[in-house]
Structure formats: structure tokens, C-alpha cells
C-alpha positions as CSV (number, residue, x, y, z in Angstrom):
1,X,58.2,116.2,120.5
2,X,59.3,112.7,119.1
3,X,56.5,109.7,119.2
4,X,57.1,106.2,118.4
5,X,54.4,103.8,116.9
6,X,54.3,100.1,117.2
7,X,52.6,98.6,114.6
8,X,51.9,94.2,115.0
9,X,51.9,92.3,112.1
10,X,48.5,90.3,111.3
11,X,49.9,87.5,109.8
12,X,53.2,86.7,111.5
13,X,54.9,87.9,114.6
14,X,56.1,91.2,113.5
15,X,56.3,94.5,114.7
16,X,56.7,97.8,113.0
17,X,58.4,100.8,114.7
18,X,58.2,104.4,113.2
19,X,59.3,106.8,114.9
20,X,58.1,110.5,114.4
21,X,60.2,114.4,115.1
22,X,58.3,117.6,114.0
23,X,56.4,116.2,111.6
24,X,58.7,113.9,110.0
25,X,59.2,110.1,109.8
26,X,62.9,109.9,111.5
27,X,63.3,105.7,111.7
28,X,61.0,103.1,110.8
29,X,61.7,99.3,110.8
30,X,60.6,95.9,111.7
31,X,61.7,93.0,113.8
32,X,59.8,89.9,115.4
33,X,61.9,90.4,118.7
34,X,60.1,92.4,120.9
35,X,62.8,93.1,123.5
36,X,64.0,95.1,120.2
37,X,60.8,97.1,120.1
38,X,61.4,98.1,123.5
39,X,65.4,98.9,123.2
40,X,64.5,101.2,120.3
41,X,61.9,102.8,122.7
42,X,64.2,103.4,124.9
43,X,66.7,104.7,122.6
44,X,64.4,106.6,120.5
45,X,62.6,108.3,124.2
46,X,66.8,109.7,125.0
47,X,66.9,111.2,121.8
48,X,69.6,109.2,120.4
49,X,70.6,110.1,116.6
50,X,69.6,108.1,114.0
51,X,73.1,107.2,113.0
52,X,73.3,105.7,116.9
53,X,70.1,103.6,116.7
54,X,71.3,102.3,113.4
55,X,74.4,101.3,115.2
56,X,72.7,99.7,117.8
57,X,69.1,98.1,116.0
58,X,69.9,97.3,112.5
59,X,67.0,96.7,112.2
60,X,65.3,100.2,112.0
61,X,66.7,102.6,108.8
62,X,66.3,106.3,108.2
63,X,65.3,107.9,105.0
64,X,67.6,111.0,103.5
65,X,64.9,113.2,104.1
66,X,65.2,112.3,107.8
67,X,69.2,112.1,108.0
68,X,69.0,115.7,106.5
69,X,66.5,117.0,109.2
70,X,69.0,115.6,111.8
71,X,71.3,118.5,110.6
72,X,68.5,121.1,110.4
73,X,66.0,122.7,108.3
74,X,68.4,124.6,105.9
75,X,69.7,120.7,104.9
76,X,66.1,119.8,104.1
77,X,65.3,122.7,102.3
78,X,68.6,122.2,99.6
79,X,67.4,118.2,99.7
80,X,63.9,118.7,98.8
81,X,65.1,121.5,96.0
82,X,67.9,119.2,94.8
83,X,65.2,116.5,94.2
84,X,62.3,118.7,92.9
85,X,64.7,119.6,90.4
86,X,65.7,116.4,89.9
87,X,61.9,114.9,89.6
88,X,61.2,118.3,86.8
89,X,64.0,117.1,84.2
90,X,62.5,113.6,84.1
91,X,58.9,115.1,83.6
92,X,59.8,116.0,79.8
93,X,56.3,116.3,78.6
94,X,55.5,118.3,81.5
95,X,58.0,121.2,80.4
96,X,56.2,123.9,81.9
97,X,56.6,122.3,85.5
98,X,60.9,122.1,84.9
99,X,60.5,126.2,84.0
100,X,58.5,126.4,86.8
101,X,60.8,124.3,89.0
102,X,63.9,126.1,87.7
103,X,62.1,130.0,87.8
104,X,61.2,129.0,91.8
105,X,64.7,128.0,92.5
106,X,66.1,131.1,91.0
107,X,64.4,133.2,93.2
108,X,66.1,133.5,96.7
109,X,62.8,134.1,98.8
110,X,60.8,130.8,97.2
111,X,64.4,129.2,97.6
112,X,64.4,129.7,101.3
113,X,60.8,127.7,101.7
114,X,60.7,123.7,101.4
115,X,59.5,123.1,97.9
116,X,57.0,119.9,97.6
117,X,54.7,119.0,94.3
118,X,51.6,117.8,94.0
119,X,50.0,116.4,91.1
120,X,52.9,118.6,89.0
121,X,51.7,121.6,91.4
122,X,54.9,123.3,93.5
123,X,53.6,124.4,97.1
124,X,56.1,126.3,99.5
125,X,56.0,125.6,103.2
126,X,57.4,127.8,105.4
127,X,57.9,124.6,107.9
128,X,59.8,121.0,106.8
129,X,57.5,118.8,108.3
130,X,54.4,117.7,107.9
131,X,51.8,118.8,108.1
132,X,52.7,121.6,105.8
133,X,52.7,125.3,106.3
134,X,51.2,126.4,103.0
135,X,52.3,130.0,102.0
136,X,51.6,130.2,97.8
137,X,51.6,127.1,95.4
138,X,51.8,127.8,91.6
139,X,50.3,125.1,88.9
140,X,52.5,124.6,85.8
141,X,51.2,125.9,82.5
142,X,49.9,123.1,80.5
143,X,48.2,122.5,77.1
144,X,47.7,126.0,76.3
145,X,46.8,126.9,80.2
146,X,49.0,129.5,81.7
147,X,50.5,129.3,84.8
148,X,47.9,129.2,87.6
149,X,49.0,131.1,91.2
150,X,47.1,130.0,94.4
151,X,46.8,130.3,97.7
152,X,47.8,126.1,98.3
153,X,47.4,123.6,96.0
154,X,44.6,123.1,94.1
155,X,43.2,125.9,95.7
156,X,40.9,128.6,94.1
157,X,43.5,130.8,91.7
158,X,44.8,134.1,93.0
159,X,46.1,135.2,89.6
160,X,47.7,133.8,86.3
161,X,50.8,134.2,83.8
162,X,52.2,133.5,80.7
163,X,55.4,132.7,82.0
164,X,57.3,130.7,84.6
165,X,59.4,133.7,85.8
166,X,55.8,135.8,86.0
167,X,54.2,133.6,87.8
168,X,57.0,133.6,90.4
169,X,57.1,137.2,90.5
170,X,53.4,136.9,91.1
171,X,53.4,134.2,94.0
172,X,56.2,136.4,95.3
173,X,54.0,139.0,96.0
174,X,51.3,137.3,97.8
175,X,53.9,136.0,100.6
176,X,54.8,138.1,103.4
177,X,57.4,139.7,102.9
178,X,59.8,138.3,106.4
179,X,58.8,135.2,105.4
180,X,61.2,132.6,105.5
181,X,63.9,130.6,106.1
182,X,61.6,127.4,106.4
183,X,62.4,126.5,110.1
184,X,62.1,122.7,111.2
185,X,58.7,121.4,112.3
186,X,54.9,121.2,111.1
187,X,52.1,123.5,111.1
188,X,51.1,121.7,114.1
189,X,54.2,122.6,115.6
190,X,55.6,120.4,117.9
191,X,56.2,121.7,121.6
């Protein structure tokens, strides 16, 4: 299901479009010419790409994120994973996250889930969108703490390791074991 929301601007005339697929922000922008609001309703309600609206309302734009979920889940997943790891080698006092980071992407069944982080914690999703799908999430070791293994993140801890590659071995087996690929849409999924 795709939504679009109009947002009016308080202090000038302005309105905000985003519009939302399986639990992902696909376009957003913001014009003061209504008739535009209602072209990219129309547009946005035939399912047009976003590379098509853009064409046609420069004023709406579309994140990578949402270009990559135009070409499917597998894109999304290899996005998010390229910038987790991305986001872990400019964390360098956080070195237990980048072994974390890099011990999750070497394993092919985490590799399969869309990775996210919160406050330096890695949760795997078995959906792309949000809301997420929360199958294991493991906290970085960190001043002396081992590696903490829970259920989601900042959950109560399921088990703990000394390593980065034990703690994936231990998140590992607390998945099911057909889980995965992550497939497009949101634990509310969309109908």
C-alpha cells in the first residue's frame, strides 16, 4: 500500500508531500503550488516510479534508501550493509562495533537480513521497512564489557561473548533457521 501526506506550512504557504511504500519514505518534497500537491497525488496514487515523478515535479526528491527499494529488497539489504560498514570504520573508538560490523557481514545468514544500528547496537530485520521485524540484535563489546546478544535492541540479554565472531555464532543460533532473505515491507506489512 502507498499513502501520501500533506503537510501545510505554518508560517508561509507551503506544503509538504511524503509519500510512503511498505514502510518506507519513497519521495518527499515541498512546493507552495497546490495544483502540484495534487499532480503528485495523482501521480504517486498510479504508482509512477520515482525517477518519473522526479521527471515530472522537481520538486519532490527520493532518498538512496528509497531508489534502492524501487529495485527490491536484495538492493536495500547490500545498501544498508554497504553503509553500516561504512558508518563502523568512522566509529574508531568504538572498535568493537567495526568487528562486530565486519563478523555480521561475514556471515551469509545475518548478511541476508537488513542490518540497522542503534545507539552502536546492530539489529537484523527480516523486513526493509519500517517498522522493523526484529529477529536478534547484538551490542558491541565496550570498555571491558563483552559482546551482549539479545532478543532486539536494548532488550534483556540472551547470552554473551568475548568475541565479535562468537557473538555472531551466538545470535546465529537464536534465529530460525529458514529465516531470511529480508523481503520488502514492514512488520506491519502492507496489503
Amino acid at each position: 500500500m502507498r499513502s501520501l501526506s500533506i503537510y501545510i506550512g505554518v508560517d508561509s504557504r507551503s506544503f509538504m508531500v511524503s509519500g510512503w511504500a511498505q514502510g518506507v519514505e519513497m519521495i518527499t518534497g515541498a512546493t507552495s503550488d497546490l495544483a502540484d500537491v495534487v499532480r503528485a497525488g495523482v501521480a504517486w496514487g498510479q504508482g509512477r516510479s520515482l525517477r518519473e515523478l522526479q521527471a515530472d515535479l522537481p520538486f519532490l526528491h527520493s532518498s538512496e534508501r528509497a531508489e534502492a527499494h524501487e529495485r527490491g529488497p536484495v538492493a536495500v539489504v547490500e545498501l544498508q550493509w554497504r553503509k553500516t560498514r561504512a558508518e563502523a570504520t568512522e566509529a574508531p573508538d568504538l572498535s568493537g562495533f567495526g568487528a562486530l560490523v565486519e563478523a555480521a557481514h561475514a556471515n551469509p545468514r545475518l548478511r541476508q537480513l537488513y542490518v540497522y544500528s542503534s545507539h552502536w547496537t546492530l539489529g537484523f530485520s527480516s523486513c526493509t521497512g519500517f517498522p522493523f521485524r526484529n529477529e536478534i540484535a547484538v551490542a558491541p563489546a565496550h570498555n571491558g564489557s563483552p559482546y551482549r546478544v539479545m532478543k532486539h535492541p536494548h532488550a534483556d540479554t540472551i547470552g554473551e561473548a568475548a568475541t565479535a565472531e562468537d557473538a555472531v555464532v551466538l545470535a546465529v543460533s537464536h534465529i530460525p533457521a529458514g529465516l531470511g532473505p529480508a523481503v520488502a515491507g514492514s512488520a506491519e506489512r502492507d496489503e
